[in-house]
C-alpha positions in Angstrom: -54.0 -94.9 -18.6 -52.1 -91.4 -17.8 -53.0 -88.5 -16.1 -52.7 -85.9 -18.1 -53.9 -83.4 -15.7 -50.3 -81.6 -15.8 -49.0 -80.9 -19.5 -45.7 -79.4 -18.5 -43.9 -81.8 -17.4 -40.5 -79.7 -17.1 -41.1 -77.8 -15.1 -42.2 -80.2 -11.9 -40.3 -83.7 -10.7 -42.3 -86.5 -11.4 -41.9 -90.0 -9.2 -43.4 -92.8 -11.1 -45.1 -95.9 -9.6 -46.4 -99.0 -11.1 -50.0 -100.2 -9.8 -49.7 -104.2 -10.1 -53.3 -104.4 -9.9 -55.3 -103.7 -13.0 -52.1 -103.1 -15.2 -52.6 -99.3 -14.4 -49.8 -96.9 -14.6 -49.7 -94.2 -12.3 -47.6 -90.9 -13.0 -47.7 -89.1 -8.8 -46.6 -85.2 -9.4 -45.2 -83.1 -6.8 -43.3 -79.6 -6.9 -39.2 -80.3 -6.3 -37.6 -79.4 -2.9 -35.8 -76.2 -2.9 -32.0 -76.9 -3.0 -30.3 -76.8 -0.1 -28.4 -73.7 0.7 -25.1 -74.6 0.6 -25.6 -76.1 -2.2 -27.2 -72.6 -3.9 -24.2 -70.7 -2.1 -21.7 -72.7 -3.9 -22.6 -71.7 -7.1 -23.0 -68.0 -6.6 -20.5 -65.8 -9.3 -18.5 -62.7 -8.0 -21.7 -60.7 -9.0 -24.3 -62.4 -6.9 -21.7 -63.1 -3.7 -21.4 -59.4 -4.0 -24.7 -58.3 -4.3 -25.5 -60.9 -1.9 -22.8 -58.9 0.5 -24.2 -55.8 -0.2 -27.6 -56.8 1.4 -26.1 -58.5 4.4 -23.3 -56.7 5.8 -24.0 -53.5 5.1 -27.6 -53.5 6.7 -27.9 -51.6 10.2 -24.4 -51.0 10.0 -23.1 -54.7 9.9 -20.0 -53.4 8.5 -18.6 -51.1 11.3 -18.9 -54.3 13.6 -16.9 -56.3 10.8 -13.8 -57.4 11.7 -11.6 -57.5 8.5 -8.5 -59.7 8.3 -5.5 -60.7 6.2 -2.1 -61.8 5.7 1.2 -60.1 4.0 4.5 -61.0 3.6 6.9 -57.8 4.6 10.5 -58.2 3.4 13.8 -55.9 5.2 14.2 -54.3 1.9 13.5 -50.8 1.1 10.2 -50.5 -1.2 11.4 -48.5 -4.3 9.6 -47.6 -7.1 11.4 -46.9 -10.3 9.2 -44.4 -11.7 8.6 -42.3 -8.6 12.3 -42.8 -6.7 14.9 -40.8 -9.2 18.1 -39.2 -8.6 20.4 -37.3 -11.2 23.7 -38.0 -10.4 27.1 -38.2 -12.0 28.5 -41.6 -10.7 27.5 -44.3 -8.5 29.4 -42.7 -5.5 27.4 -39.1 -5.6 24.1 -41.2 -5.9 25.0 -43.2 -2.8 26.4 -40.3 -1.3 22.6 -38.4 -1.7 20.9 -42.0 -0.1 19.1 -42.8 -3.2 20.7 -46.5 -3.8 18.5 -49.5 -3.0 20.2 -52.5 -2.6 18.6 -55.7 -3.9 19.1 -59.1 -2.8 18.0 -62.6 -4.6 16.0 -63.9 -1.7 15.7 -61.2 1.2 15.0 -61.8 4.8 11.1 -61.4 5.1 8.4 -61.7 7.9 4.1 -63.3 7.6 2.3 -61.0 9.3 -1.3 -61.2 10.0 -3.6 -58.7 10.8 -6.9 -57.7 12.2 -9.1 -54.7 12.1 -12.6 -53.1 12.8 -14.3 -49.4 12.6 -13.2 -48.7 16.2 -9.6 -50.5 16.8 -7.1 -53.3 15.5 -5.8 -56.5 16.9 -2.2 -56.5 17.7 0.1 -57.9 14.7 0.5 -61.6 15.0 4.0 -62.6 12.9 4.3 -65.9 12.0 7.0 -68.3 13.1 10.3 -68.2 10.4 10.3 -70.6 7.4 5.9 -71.9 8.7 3.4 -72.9 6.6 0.1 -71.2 7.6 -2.0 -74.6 7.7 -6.0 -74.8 9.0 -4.3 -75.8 12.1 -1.5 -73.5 12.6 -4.1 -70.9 11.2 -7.2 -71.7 14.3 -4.9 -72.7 17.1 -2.2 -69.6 17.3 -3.9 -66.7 15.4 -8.0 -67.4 15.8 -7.5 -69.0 19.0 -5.2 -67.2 20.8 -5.0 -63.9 19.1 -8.4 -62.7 17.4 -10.8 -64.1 19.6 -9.3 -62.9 23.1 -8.7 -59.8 21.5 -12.7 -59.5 20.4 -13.5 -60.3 23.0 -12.1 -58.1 25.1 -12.8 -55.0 22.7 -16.4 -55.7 22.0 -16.9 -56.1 25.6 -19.8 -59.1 24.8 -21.5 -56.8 21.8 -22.5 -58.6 18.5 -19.4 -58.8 15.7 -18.6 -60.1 12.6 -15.6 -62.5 11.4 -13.9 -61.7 7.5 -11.2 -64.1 6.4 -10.5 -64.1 2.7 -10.6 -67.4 0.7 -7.1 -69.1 1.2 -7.5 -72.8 2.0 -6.6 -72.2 5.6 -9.5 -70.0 6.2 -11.7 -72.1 4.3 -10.9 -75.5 5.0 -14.4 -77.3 6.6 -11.8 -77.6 10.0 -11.6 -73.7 10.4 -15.5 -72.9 9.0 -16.7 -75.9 11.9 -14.0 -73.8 14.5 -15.6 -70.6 13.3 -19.2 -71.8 13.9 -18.8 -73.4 17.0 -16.9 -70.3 18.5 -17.4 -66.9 17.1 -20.8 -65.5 17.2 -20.8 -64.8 13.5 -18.7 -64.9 10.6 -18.7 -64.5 6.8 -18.8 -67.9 5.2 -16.4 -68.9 2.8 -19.0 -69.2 -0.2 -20.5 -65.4 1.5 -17.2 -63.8 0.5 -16.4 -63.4 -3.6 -13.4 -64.8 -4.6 -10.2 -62.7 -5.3 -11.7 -59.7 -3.8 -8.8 -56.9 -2.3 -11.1 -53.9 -3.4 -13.3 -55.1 -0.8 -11.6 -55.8 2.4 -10.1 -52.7 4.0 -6.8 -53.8 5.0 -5.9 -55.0 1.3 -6.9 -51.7 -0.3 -5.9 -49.2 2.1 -4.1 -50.1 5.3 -1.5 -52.4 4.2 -0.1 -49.9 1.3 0.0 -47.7 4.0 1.8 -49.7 6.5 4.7 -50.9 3.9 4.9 -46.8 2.7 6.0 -45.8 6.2 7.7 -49.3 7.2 9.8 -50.0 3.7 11.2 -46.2 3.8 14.2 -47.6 4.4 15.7 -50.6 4.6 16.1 -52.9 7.8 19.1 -54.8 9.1 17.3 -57.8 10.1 13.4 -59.2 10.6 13.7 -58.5 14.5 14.1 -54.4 13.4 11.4 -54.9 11.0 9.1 -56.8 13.4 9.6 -53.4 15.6 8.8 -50.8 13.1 5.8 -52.8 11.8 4.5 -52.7 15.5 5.3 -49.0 16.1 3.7 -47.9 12.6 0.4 -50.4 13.3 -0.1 -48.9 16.8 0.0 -45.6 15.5 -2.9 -45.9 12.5 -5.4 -43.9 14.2 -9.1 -45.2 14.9 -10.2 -41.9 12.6 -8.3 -43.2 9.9 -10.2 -47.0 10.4 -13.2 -46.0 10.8 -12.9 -44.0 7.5 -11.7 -46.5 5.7 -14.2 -49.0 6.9 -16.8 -46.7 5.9 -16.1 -46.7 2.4 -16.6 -50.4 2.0 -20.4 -50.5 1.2 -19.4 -47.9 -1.3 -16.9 -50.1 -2.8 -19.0 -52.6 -2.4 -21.2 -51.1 -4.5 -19.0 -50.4 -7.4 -18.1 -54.0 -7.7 -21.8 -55.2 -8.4 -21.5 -52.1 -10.8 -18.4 -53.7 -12.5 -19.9 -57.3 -12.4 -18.0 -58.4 -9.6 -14.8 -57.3 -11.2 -12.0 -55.4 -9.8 -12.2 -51.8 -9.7 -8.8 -50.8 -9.0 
């Protein structure tokens, strides 16, 4: 004998027991548990982890207490662009002569730098160690531990902040999201933030073009000179010129839903 009380049977998990006694089977129905939410997370696309962003972050503000982060390789070469940097000259000599040559070697001297911002200030460079591998550990112990957090600390002067990290596997390796829970009083989670995302996070799309146009100018004679020009040029981004550009995120924001989570730049 079967109940036949529910005729969709698709749409609701059914657990099935047999009744020894009198031969009867019974089918027991009950609605399914709603998936865990890391679980859910996981499988949001660009779209959805965007649009997901966009109601989060941006509400009351969350954004201008957002604390955006990122890494960049800088090299002691002078940034040139072939179709914007041209010189008419004669010979070699006269072009040199007018400082237009760039110089190019196979495998320059370069410097990781990592680097922090909000709406109202920025967190001293941090310039990783010659020839290191950023791993989870290297990543919490010398730049979240003893750089971004102090520094946060101090600046936000016990109000509420946010933590961004993009989605390299140092930053989202379960050693670094435990660290992040455990110690910073919130954070964007690594399934929060869409994948592959430099239109969103301010230093990527702004602030570090910037930083290599007035750094790169000219060329450096070693990583110690470049270490001290990055510094000079990072202390002097203004805080009208942060807060602007944090301020357009929900904006951009918005445009990436509008593109389906794809790039807009």
């Amino acid at each position: 004998m079967i109940d036949l009380r529910h005729e969709n049977a698709s749409q609701v998990c059914i657990h099935r027991s047999v009744c020894v006694s009198s031969n009867i089977t019974v089918f027991e129905w009950s609605r399914p548990n709603k998936e865990p939410r890391d679980q859910r997370t996981r499988c949001l696309n660009p779209k959805r982890r965007a649009e997901d962003q966009n109601g989060r972050d941006t509400r009351n503000g969350q954004h201008l207490v957002t604390v955006f982060s990122d890494e960049k390789l800088f090299t002691v070469e002078a940034e040139f662009n072939s179709q914007n940097h041209r010189v008419l000259a004669k010979d070699l000599q006269k072009a040199f002569d007018k400082g237009k040559t760039v110089h190019r070697v196979s495998h320059p001297a370069k410097v990781m730098v990592f680097g922090a911002i909000c709406s109202t200030g920025k967190c001293p460079l941090v310039f990783v160690e010659k020839d290191l591998k950023i791993t989870k550990e290297y990543y919490v112990k010398e730049i979240l531990e003893k750089q971004l957090l102090p520094w946060a600390q101090q600046h936000f002067n016990g109000q509420h902040w946010i933590c961004q990290q993009d989605g390299a596997p140092p930053h989202t390796a379960k050693y670094t999201q435990d660290w992040c829970k455990a110690h910073l009083p919130a954070f964007i989670e690594k399934d929060r933030w869409p994948a592959s995302s430099p239109d969103l996070n301010p230093i990527d799309f702004s602030i570090w073009g910037v930083l290599q146009n007035k750094v790169c100018a000219r060329p450096h004679s070693s990583v110690e000179a470049l270490k001290k020009t990055l510094g000079e040029e990072w202390d002097q981004l203004s805080i009208e010129y942060l807060r602007a550009t944090v301020e357009s995120y929900p904006r951009r924001l918005r445009a990436v839903i509008a593109a389906k989570g794809g790039r807009i730049e």
